[in-house]
N, C-alpha and C positions, 0 to 999 in steps of 0.2 A: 650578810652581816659584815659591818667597815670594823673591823679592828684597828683598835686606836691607841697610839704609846702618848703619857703623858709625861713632858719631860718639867719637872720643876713643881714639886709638892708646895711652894710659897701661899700666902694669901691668896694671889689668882687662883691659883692650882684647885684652891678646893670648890670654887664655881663652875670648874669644866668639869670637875669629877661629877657632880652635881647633874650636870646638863647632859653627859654621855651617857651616867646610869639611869639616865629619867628614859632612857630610850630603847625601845626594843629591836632597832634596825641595828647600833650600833654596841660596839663590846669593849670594854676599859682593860683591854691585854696586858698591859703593864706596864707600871709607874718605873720614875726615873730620879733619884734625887742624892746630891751627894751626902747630903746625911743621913744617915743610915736610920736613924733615931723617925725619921719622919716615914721610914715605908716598912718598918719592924710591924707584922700580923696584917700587913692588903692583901687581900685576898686574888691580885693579881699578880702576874710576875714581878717580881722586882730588881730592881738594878740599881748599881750605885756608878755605873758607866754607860753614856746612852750610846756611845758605840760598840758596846758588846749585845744595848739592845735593841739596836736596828739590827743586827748581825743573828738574832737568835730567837725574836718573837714572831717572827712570822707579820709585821703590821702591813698594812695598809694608809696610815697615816697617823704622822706625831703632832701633839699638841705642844709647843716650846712657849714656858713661863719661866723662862732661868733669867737671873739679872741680864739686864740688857745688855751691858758687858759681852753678855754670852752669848749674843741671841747669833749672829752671823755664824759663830763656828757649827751649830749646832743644827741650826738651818742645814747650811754648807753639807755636814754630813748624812743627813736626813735625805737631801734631792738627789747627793752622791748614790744613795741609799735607792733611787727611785721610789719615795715614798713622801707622799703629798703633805706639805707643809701648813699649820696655823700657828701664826706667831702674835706673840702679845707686840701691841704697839711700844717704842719704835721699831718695825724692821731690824734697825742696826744703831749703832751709835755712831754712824759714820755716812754721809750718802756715797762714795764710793764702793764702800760694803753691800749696801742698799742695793746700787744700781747694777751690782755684780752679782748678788744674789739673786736680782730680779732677771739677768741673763740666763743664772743658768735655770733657774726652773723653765725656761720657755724653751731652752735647748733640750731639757729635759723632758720635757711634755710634762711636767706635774704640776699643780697647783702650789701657787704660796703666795698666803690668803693672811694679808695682815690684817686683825681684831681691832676694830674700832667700833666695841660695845654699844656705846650712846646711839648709835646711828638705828638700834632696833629700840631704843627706848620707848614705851608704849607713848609718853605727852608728846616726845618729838613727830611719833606718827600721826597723833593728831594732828598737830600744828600743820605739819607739811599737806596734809589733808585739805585744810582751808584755805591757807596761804592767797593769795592776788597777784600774778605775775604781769607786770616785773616787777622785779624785788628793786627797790633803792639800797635797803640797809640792812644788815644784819650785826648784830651783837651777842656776843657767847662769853658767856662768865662761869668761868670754873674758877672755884674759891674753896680752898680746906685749910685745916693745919695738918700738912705730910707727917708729923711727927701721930697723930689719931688713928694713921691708916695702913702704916709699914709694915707694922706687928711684927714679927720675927724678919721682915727683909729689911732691915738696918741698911744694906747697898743703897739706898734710893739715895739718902743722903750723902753720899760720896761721887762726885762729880764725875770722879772719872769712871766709876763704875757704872752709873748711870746715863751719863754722855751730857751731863751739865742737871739743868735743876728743873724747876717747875716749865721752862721752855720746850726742853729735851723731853720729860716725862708726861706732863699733862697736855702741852703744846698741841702733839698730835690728834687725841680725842679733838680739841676744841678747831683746830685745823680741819679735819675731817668733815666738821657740822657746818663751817661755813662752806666749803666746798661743795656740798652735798647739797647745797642752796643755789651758789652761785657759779659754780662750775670752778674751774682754772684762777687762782688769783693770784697778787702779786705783794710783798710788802712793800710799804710804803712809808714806815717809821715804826721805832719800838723804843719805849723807854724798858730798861730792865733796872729792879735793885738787887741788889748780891750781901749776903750776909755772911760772913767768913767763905768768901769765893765763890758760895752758890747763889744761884739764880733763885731769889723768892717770891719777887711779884715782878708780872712784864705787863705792858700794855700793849697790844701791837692792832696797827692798823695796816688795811689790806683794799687791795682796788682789783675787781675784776677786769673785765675785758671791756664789759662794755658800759664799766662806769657806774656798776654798782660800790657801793664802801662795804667796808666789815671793821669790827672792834672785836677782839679778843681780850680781855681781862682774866688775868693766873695772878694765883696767889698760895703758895705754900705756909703762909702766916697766919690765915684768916681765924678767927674766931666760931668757928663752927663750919660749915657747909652749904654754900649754895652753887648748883650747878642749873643754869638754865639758856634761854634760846628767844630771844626778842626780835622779831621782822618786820620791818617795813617797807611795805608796798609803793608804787609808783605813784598809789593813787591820794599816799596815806593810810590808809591803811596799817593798821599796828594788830601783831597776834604774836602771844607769848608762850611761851611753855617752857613750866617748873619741871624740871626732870626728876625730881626726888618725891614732886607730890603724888599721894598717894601710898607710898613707900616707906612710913616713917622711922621702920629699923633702921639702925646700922648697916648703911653698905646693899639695904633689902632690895632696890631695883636692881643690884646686879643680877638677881636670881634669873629674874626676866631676860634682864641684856643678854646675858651669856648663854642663856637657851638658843636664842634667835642666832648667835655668832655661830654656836655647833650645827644648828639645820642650816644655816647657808654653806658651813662647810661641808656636810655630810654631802648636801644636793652637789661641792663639786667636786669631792672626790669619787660620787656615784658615777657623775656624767662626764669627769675626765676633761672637765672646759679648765680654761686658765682662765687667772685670776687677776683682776685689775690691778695697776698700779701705782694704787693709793700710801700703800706702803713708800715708797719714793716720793709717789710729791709730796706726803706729809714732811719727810724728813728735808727736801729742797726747803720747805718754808722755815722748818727750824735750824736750817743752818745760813738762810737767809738772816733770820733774826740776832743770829750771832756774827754774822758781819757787818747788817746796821751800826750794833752795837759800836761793836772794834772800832767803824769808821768816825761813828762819832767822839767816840773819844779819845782818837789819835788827833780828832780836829779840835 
């Protein structure tokens, strides 16, 4: 049995609590969140300091959903902890943070296993299924109104809490899926608009290695929700996948996504492998896109 502390009761929070008790290998030890109001009658232990409980529940591995703000320090003390890390995307709000926290888990020997949901999404599996290699193109559109989706985490819109806006926060998913396609890529232009300082819609395009393209389109403004995945092949070849279809609730494919994120994390805190890091280059590309930015409009 993996006993598992979940640090951060927010909207994520309640799909991993979901996905840990849906499971008989692993056991929901005890929550973590500084209001109190949110872990008043869990039936697990509860804390309103997650260094009192890494220090006193006995785990095996923390699940970290605290504003991204938070995520480095909380990491940090969890691997201090020898106790294997899944963190919500970004990593950090910083790539130095990133690349440091990606050091010591490896010094440490423990996993830290940054969540990039979509990537188990049941259309994407298809898609990737059929796909025609080589890829010439891909396109990933993630489209919401952030204000739809916060619910009680009001941080997302606060820039510095978040580490910027729709770049910073959804950035990474839709980075992840081209990746996940095209291997290693590079940017190569990004327009961004900013609405009182935040970042709310970016376009950015991206160039592998070996001369495939990518488009990414975010938008924190959109008019309802589409998140999907469009590839084109070498040969022409076009194959598409809606990630919401099928899913018509509210938020309903997370139930799925965030099952798949816990069994790949279970399988490596089972088997004690480290953990790719996706987490870092996701956040190279978002801090790429904010130096595009700077540079163009210094010019």
């Amino acid at each position: 049995m993996i006993r598992i502390g979940l640090v951060g009761l927010g909207v994520i929070g309640a799909f991993y609590r979901a996905a840990i008790t849906a499971r008989p290998d692993l056991c929901l030890a005890a929550v973590c969140d500084l209001r109190p109001e949110l872990i008043e009658g869990d039936e697990s232990a509860r804390y309103t300091d997650h260094g009192r409980m890494l220090a006193e529940a006995g785990l095996d591995a923390v699940v970290v959903t605290v504003p991204n703000d938070a995520h480095a320090a909380v990491c940090r003390d969890a691997l201090a902890a020898g106790v294997a890390v899944c963190v919500e995307k970004p990593l950090a709000t910083s790539l130095s943070d990133a690349v440091a926290l990606d050091r010591l888990a490896r010094a440490a020997g423990r996993p830290l296993f940054t969540a990039f949901h979509r990537r188990y999404n049941d259309n994407l599996r298809a898609l990737r299924s059929t796909v025609e290699y080589p890829i010439r193109d891909v396109t990933v559109r993630y489209l919401e109104r952030i204000e739809d989706h916060v619910g009680v985490d009001a941080w997302y819109l606060d820039p510095v809490r978040c580490g910027g806006g729709c770049v910073a926060d959804n950035g990474p998913n839709a980075f992840d899926l081209v990746r996940s396609f095209l291997g290693d890529v590079a940017v190569t232009g990004v327009e961004i608009a900013r609405t009182g300082g935040v970042d709310r819609q970016a376009v950015v395009a991206l160039r592998a290695s070996g001369g495939a393209t990518a488009r990414v389109e975010l938008d924190w403004s959109f008019p309802g929700e589409v998140k999907d995945v469009r590839i084109e092949s070498a040969d022409g070849t076009v194959r598409y996948a809606d990630l919401l279809a099928g899913h018509p609730g509210f938020k309903q494919s997370l139930d799925h996504e965030y099952r798949g994120v816990v069994a790949e994390f279970a399988d490596l805190v089972r088997t004690g492998g480290s953990a790719p890091g996706d987490g870092v280059a996701a956040l190279e590309l978002v801090e790429s896109c904010y130096r595009e930015e700077s540079r163009v409009t210094r010019a």
